[in-house]
DOTOR-248008 format. One record per residue (C-alpha): residue in one letter; x, y, z. Coordinates in Angstrom, 1 decimal, decimal comma. Each point is the difference from the previous one (the first is absolute). Layout:
<res A | east X | north Y | up Z>
...
END
This chain:
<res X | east 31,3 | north 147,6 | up 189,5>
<res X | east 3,8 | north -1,1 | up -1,7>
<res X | east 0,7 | north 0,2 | up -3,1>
<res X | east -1,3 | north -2,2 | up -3,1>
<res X | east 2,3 | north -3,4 | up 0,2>
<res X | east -1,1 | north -1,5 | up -2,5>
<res X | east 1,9 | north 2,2 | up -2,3>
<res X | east 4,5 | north -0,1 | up 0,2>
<res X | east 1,8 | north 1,2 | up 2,6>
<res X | east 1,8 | north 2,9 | up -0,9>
<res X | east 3,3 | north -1,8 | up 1,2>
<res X | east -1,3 | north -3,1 | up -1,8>
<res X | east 2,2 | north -1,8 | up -2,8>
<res X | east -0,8 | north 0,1 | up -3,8>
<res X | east -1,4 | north -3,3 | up -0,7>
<res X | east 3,0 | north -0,9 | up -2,8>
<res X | east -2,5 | north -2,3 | up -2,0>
<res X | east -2,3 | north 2,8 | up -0,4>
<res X | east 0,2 | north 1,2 | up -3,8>
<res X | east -1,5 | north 3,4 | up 0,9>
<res X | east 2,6 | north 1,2 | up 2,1>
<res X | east 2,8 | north 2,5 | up -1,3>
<res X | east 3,4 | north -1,2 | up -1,4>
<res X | east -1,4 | north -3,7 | up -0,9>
<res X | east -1,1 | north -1,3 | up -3,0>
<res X | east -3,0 | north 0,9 | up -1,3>
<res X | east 0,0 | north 3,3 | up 2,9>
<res X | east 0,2 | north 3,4 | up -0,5>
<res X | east 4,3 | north 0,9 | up 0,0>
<res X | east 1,3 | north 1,1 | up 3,3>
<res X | east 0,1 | north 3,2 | up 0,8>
<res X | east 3,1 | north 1,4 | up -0,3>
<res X | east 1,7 | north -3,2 | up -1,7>
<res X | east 1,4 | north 0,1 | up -3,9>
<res X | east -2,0 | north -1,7 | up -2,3>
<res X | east 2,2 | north -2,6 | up -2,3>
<res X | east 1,0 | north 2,7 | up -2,6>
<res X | east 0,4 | north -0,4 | up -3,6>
<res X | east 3,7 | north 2,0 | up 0,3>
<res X | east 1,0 | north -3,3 | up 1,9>
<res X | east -1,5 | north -2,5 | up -2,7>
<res X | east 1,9 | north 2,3 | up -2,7>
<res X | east 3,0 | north 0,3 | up 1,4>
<res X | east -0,1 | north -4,0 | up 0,8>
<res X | east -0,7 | north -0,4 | up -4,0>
<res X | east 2,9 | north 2,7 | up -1,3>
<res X | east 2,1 | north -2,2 | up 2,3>
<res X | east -0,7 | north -3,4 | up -1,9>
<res X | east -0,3 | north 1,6 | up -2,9>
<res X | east 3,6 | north 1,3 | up 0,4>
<res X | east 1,7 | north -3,4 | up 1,6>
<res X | east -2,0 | north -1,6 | up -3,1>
<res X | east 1,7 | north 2,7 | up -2,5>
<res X | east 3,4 | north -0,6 | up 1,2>
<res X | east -0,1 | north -3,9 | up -0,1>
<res X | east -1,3 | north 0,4 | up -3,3>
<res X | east 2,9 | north 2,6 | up -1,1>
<res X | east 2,8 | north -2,2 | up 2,1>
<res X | east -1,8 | north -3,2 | up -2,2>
<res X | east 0,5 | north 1,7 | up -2,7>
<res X | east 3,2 | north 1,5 | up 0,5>
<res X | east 1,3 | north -3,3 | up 0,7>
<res X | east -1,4 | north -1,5 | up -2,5>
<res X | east 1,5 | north 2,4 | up -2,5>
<res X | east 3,5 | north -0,1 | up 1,4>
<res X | east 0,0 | north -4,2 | up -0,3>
<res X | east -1,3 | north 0,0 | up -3,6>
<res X | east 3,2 | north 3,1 | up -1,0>
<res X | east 2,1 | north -2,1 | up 2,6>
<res X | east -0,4 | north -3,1 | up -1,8>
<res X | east 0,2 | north 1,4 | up -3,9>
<res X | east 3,6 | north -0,2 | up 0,4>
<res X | east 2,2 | north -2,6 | up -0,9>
<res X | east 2,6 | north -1,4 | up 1,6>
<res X | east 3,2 | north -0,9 | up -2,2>
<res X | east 2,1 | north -2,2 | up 2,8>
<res X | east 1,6 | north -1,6 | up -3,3>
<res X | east 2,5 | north 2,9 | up 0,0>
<res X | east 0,8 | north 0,2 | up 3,5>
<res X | east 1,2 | north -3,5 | up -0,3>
<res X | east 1,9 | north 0,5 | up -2,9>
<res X | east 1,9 | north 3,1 | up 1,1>
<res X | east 0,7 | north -2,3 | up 3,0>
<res X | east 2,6 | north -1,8 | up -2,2>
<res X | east 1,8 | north 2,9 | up -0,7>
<res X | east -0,3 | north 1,7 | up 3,3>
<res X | east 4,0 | north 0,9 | up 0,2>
<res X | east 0,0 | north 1,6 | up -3,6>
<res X | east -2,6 | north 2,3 | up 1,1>
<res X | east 1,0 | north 3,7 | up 0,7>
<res X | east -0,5 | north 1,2 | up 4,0>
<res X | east -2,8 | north 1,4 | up 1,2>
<res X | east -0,6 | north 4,2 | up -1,2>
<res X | east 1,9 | north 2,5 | up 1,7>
<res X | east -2,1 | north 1,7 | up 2,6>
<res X | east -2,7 | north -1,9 | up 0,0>
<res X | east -1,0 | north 1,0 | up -3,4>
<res X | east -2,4 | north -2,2 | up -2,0>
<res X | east 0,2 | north -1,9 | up -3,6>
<res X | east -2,7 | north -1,2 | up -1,6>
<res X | east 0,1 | north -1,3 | up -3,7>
<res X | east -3,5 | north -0,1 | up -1,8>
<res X | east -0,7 | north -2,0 | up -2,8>
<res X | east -2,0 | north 0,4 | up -2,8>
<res X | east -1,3 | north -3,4 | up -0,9>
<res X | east -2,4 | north -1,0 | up -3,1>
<res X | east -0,8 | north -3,2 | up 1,4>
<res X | east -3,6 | north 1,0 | up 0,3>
<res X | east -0,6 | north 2,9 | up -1,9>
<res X | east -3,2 | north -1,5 | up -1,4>
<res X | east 0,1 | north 0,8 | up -3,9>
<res X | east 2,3 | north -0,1 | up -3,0>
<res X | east -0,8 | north 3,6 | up -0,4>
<res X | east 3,1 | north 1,3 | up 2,0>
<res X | east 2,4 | north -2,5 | up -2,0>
<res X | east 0,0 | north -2,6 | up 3,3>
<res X | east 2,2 | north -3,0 | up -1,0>
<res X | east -1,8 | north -3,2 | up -0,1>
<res X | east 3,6 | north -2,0 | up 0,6>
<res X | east 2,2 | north 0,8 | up 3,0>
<res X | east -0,8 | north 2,5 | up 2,6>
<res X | east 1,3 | north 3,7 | up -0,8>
<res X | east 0,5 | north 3,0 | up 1,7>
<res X | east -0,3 | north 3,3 | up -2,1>
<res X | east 0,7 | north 2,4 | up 3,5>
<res X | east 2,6 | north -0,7 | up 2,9>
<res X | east -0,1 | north 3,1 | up 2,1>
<res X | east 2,2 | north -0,1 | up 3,3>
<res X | east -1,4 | north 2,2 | up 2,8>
<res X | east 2,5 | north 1,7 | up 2,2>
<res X | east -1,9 | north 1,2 | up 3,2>
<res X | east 2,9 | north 2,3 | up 2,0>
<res X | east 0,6 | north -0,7 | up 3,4>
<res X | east -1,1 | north 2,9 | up 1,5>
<res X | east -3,2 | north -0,6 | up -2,2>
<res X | east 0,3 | north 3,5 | up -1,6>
<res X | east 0,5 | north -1,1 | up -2,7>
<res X | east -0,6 | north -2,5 | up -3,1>
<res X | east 1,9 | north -0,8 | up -3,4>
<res X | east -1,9 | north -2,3 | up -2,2>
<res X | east 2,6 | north -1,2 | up -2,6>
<res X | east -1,1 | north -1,8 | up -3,1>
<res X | east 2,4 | north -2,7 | up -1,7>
<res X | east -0,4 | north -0,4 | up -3,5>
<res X | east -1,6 | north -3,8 | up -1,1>
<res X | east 2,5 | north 0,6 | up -3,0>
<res X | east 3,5 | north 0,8 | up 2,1>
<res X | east 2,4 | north -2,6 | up -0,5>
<res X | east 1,4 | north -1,5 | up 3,6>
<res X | east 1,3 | north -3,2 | up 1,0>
<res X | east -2,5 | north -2,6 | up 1,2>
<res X | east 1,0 | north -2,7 | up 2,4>
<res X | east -0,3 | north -3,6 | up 0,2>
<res X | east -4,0 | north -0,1 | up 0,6>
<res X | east -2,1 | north -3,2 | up 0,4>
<res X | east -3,1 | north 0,3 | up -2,2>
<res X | east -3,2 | north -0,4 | up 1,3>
<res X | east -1,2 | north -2,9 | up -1,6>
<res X | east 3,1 | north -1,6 | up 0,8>
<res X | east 4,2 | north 0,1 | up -1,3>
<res X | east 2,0 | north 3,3 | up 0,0>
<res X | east 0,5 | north 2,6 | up -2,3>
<res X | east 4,0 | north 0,4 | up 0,1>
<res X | east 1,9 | north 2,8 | up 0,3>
<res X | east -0,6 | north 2,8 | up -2,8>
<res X | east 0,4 | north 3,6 | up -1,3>
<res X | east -3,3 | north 0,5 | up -0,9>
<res X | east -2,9 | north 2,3 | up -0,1>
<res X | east -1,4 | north 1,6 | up 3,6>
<res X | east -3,5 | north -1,7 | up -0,1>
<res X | east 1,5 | north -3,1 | up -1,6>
<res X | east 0,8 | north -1,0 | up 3,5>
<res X | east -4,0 | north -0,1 | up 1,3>
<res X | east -0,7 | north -2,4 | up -2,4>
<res X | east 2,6 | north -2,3 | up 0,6>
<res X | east 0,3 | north 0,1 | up 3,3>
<res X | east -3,0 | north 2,1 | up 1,5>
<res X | east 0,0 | north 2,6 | up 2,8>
<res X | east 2,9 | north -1,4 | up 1,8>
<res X | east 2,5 | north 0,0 | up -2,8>
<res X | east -1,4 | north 3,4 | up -0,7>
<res X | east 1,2 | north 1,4 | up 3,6>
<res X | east 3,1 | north -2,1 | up -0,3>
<res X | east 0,6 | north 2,7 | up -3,0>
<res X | east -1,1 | north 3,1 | up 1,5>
<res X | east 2,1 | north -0,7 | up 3,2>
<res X | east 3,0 | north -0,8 | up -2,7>
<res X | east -0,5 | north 2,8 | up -1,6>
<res X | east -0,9 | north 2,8 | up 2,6>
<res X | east 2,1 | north -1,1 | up 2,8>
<res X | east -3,0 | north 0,3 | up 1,9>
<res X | east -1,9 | north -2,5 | up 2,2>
<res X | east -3,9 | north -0,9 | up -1,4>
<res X | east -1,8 | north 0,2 | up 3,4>
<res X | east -3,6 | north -1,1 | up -1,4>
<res X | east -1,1 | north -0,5 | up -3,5>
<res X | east -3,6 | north 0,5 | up -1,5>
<res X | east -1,0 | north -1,7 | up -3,3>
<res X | east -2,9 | north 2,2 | up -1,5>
<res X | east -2,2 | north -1,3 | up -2,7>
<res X | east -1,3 | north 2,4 | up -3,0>
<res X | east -3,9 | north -1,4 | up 0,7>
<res X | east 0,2 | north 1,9 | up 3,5>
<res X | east 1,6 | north 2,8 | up -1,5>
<res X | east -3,1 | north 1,2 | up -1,9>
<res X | east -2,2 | north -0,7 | up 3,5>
<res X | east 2,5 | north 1,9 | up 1,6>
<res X | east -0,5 | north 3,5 | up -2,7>
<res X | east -3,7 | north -1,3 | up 0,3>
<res X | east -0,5 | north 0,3 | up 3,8>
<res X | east 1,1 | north 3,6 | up 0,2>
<res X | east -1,6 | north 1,3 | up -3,4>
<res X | east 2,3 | north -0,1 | up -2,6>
<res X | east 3,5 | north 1,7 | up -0,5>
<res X | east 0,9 | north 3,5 | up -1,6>
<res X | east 2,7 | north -0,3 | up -2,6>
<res X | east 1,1 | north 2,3 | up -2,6>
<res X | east 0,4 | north -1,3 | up -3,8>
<res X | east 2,6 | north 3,0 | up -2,2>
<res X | east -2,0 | north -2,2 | up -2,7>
<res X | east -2,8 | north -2,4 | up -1,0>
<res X | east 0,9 | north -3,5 | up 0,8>
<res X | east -1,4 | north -3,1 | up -2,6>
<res X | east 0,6 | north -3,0 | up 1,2>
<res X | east -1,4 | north -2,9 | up -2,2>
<res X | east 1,0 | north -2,9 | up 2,2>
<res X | east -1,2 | north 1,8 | up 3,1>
<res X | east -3,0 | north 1,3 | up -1,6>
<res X | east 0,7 | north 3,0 | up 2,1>
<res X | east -0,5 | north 3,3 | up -2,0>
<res X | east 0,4 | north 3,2 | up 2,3>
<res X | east 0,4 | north 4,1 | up -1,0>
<res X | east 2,6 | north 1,9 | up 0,1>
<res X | east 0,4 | north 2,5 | up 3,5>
<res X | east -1,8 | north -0,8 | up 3,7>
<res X | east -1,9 | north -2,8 | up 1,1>
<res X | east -1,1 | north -2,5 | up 2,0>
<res X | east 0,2 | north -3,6 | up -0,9>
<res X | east -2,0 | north -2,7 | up 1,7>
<res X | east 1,8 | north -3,7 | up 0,6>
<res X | east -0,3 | north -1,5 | up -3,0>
<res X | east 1,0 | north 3,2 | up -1,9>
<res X | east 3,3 | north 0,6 | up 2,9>
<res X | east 0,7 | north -4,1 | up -0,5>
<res X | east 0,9 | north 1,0 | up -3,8>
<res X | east 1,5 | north 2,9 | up 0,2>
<res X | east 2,8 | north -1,1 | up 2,5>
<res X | east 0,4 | north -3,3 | up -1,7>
<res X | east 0,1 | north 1,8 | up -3,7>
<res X | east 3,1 | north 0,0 | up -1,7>
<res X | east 0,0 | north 0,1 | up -4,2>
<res X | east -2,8 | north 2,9 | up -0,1>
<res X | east 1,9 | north 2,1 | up 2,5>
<res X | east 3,6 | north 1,5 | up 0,1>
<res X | east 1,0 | north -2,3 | up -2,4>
<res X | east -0,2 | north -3,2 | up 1,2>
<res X | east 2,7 | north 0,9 | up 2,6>
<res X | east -0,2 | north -1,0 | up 3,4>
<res X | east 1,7 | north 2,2 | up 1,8>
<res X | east -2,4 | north 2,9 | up -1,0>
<res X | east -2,8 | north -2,7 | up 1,5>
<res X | east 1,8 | north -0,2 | up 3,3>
<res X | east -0,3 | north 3,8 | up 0,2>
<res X | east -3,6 | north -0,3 | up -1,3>
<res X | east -0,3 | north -2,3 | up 3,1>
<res X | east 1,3 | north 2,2 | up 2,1>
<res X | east -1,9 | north 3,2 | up -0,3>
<res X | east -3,2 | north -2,6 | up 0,3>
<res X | east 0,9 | north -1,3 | up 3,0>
<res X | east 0,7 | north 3,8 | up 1,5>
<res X | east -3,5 | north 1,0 | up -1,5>
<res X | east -1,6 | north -3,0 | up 1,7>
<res X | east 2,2 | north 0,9 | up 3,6>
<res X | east -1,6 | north 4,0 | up -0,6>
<res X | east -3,2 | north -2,0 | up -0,8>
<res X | east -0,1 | north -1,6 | up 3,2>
<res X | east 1,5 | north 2,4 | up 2,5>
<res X | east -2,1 | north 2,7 | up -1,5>
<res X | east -3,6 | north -0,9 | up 0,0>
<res X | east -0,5 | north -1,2 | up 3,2>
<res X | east 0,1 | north -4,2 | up -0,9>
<res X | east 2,3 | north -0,8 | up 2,8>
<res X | east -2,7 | north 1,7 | up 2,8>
<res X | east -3,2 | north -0,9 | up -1,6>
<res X | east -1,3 | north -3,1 | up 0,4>
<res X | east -2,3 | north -0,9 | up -3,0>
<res X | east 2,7 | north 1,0 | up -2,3>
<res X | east 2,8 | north -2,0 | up 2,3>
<res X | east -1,6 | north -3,3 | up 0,2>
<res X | east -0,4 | north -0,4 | up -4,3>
<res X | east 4,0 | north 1,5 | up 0,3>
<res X | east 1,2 | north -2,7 | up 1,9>
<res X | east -2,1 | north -2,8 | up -1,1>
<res X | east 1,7 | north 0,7 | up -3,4>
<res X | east 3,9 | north 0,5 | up 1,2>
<res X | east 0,0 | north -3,0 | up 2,1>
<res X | east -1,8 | north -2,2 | up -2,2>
<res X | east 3,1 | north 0,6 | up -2,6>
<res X | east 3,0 | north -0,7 | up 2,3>
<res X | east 1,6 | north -3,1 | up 0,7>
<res X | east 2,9 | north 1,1 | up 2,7>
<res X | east 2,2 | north -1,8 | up 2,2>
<res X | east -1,3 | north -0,8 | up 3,5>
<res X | east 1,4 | north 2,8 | up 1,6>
<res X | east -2,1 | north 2,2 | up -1,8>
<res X | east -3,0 | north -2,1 | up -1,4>
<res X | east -2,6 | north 1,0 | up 3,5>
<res X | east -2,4 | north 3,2 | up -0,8>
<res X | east 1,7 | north 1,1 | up 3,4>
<res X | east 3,5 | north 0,0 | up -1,4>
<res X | east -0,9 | north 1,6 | up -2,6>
<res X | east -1,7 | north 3,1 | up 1,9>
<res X | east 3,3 | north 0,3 | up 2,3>
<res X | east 2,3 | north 0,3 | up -2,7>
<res X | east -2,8 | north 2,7 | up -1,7>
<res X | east -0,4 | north 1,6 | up 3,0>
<res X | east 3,8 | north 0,7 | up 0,2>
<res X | east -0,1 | north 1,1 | up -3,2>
<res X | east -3,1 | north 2,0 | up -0,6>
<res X | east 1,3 | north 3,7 | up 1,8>
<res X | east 3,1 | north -0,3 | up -3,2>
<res X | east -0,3 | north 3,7 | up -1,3>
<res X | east -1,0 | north -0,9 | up -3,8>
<res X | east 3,0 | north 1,9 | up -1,3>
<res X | east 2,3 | north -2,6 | up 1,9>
<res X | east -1,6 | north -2,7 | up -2,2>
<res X | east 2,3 | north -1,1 | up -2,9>
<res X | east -0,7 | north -1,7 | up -2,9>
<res X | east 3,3 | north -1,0 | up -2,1>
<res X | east 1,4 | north -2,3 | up -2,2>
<res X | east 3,6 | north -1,2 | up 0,6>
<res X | east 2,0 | north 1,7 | up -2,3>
<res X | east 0,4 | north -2,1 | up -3,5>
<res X | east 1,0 | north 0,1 | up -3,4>
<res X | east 0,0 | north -2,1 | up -3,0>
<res X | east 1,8 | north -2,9 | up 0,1>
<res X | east 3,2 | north -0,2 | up -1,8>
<res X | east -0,7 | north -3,6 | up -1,6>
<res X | east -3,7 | north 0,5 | up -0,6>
<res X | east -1,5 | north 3,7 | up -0,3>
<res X | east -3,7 | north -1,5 | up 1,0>
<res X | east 1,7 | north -1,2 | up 3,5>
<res X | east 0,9 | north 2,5 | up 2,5>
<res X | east 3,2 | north 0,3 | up 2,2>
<res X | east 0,7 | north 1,9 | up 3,4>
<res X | east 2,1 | north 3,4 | up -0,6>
<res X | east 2,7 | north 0,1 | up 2,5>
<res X | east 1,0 | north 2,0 | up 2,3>
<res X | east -3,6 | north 1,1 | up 0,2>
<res X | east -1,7 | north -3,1 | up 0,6>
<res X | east 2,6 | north -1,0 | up 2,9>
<res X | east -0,2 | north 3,0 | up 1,4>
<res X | east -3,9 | north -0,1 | up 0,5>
<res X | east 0,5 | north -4,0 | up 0,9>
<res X | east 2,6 | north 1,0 | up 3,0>
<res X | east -2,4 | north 3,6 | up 1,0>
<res X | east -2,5 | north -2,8 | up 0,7>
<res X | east 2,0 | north -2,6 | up 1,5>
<res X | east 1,0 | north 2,8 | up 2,8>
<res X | east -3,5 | north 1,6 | up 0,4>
<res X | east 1,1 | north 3,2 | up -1,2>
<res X | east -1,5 | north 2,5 | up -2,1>
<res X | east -0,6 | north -0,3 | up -3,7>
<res X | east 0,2 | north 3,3 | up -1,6>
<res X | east -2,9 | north 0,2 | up -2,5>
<res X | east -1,7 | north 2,7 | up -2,4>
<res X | east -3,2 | north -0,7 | up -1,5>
<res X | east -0,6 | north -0,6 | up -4,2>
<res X | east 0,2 | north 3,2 | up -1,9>
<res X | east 2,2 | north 2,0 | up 2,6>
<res X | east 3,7 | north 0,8 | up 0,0>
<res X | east 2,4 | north -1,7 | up 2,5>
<res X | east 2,3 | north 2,1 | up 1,3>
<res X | east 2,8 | north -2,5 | up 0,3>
<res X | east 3,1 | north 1,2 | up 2,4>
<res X | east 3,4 | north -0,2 | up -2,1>
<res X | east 2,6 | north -2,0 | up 1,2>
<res X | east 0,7 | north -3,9 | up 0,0>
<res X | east -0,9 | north -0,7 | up 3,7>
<res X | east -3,7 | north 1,9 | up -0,9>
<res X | east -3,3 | north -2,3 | up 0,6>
<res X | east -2,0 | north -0,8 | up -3,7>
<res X | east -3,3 | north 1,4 | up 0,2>
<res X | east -2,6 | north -2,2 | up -1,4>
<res X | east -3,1 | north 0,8 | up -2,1>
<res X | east -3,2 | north -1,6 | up 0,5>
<res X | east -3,9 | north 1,1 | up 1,6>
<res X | east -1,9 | north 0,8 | up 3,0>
<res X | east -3,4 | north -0,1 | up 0,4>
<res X | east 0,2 | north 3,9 | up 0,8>
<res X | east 1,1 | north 0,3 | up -3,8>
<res X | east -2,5 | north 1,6 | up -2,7>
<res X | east -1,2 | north -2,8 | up -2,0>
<res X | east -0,1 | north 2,0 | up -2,5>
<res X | east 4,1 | north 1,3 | up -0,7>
END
């Protein structure tokens, strides 16, 4: 007798609708296949999760960089202005140096507190930024609102012209605005304004806000009635609202002169640069994002430099600056002869620093509080006193 047939051929086919056989659905697995494993699903889901996580950070990111992007304003007024007086205007910096004159405006200050003038614009601070060629370098000299200078023909904003003057420094913001300011600076200095930034004092406190306040040191208590600002004598740290009086301050500190408040400026803004480059706000981003939120919602810059991307270039250049080649100064002054609450330049020192940064060239400078050893002779370079953020506060 054969074999049973009514059983399958040994050489017979799977029946592929049959549930029960091995590798189909509802059928034991296969032997020797891999079952769908779990590492697969996982792997799959880190995947999504991780394409998810960077859309979300790239949405994010770009959100952030549109709204800083877009906090600046653009002052094209200027641009057009200075276009009228284009063959006046010095050349370009030698050696590809950089000029940039920062303005200190009260436009929008916010309060009363900090004596903000409820007529005509002011400006309390000019500061022109000398960035060296080679970028190794920066000289931040201050000119005196109270320094006596000759002030062009300007048209006013509202409309008519201003005439030609001898006037005070800041006298020539109000009548004329940013433009006539530059038209001074370059005047004065010899120097070419390459961008200008007009800073108001309400960002100013979001700025000392966003990275936690700003070390000072007082030699004695400060009272300040109109400021209601009342701080201790010796270190520490103010917060906006307390920095915004204390710059601005001028009756309840070094009696009421304002060249003592430039240099009260100054070692500020090198505590806030030591600030900055020292506790890590430039590479972390939680403390960045409040950082530049706050500087960019202040400025109002010409279009060359009013994009958050500008802005970083110029930074970047800028940001490898050993401290102790960061200047603060004020041009060299005196009282004036016809008024003693009106300052005047003191020549040949102020010429000499005007033509060291004309040609890019060094600025010999000793820090507050420390003897300048000045070469004899009359050909010898002046050596000018200011700050650095590498100075003790405390001197």
């Amino acid at each position: 007798m054969g074999a049973d047939e009514t059983g399958p051929r040994e050489d017979a086919s799977p029946d592929p609708a049959d549930p029960g056989q091995p590798g189909r659905p509802g059928g034991p697995p296969r032997r020797g296949a891999r079952p769908r494993s779990r590492r697969r699903v996982l792997v799959r889901n880190i995947g999504l999760g991780l394409a998810l996580f960077v859309l979300a950070v790239s949405g994010v990111g770009w959100y952030f960089y549109q709204r800083f992007d877009s906090n600046i304003t653009v002052d094209s007024a200027t641009a057009r202005e200075l276009e009228r007086y284009e063959e006046d205007r010095p050349p370009p910096a030698a050696g590809g140096a950089t000029n940039i004159l920062v303005i200190g405006s009260d436009s929008r200050a916010g309060s009363e507190r900090y004596g903000h003038d409820t007529g005509v614009e002011r400006s309390d601070t000019a500061v022109l930024l000398h960035l060296a060629g080679e970028r190794d370098s920066v000289t931040s000299v201050s000119i005196p609102r109270d320094l006596m200078v000759k002030i062009p023909d300007c048209r006013r904003p509202g409309g008519g012209k201003s005439g030609k003057q001898v006037n005070q420094f800041n006298f020539s913001f109000a009548y004329g605005g940013a433009a006539c300011t530059i038209r001074v600076v370059e005047k004065l200095v010899g120097v070419r304004v390459d961008h200008h930034v007009i800073a108001d004092f309400q960002g100013f406190k979001e700025v000392v806000d966003a990275v936690d306040g700003v070390e000072v040191c007082l030699p004695a208590p400060m009272r300040d009635k109109s400021a209601k600002l009342r701080l201790p004598a010796g270190r520490q740290v103010l917060d906006g609202e307390q920095a915004l009086g204390y710059v601005r301050a001028r009756k309840s500190l070094d009696g009421g002169s304002d060249t003592q408040r430039m240099a009260r400026q100054q070692e500020f803004m090198a505590s806030l640069v030591n600030k900055v480059q020292s506790n890590g706000v430039l590479f972390n981003p939680l403390r960045l994002a409040p950082l530049l939120d706050a500087v960019t919602s202040a400025l109002t810059a010409n279009e060359e430099l009013s994009s958050l991307a500008e802005l970083y270039d110029l930074v970047r250049l800028v940001r490898d600056v050993p401290q102790e080649r960061v200047h603060f100064l004020t041009v060299p002054r005196r009282p004036y002869r016809l008024d003693s609450n009106r300052d005047e330049l003191v020549q040949p020192a102020a010429g000499e620093l005007f033509a060291a940064l004309r040609a890019d060239s060094v600025v010999r400078f000793v820090s507050e509080g420390r003897k300048a050893k000045q070469e004899k002779g009359s050909g010898a370079p002046p050596v000018f006193k200011g700050t650095t953020p590498v100075d003790d506060i405390c001197r």
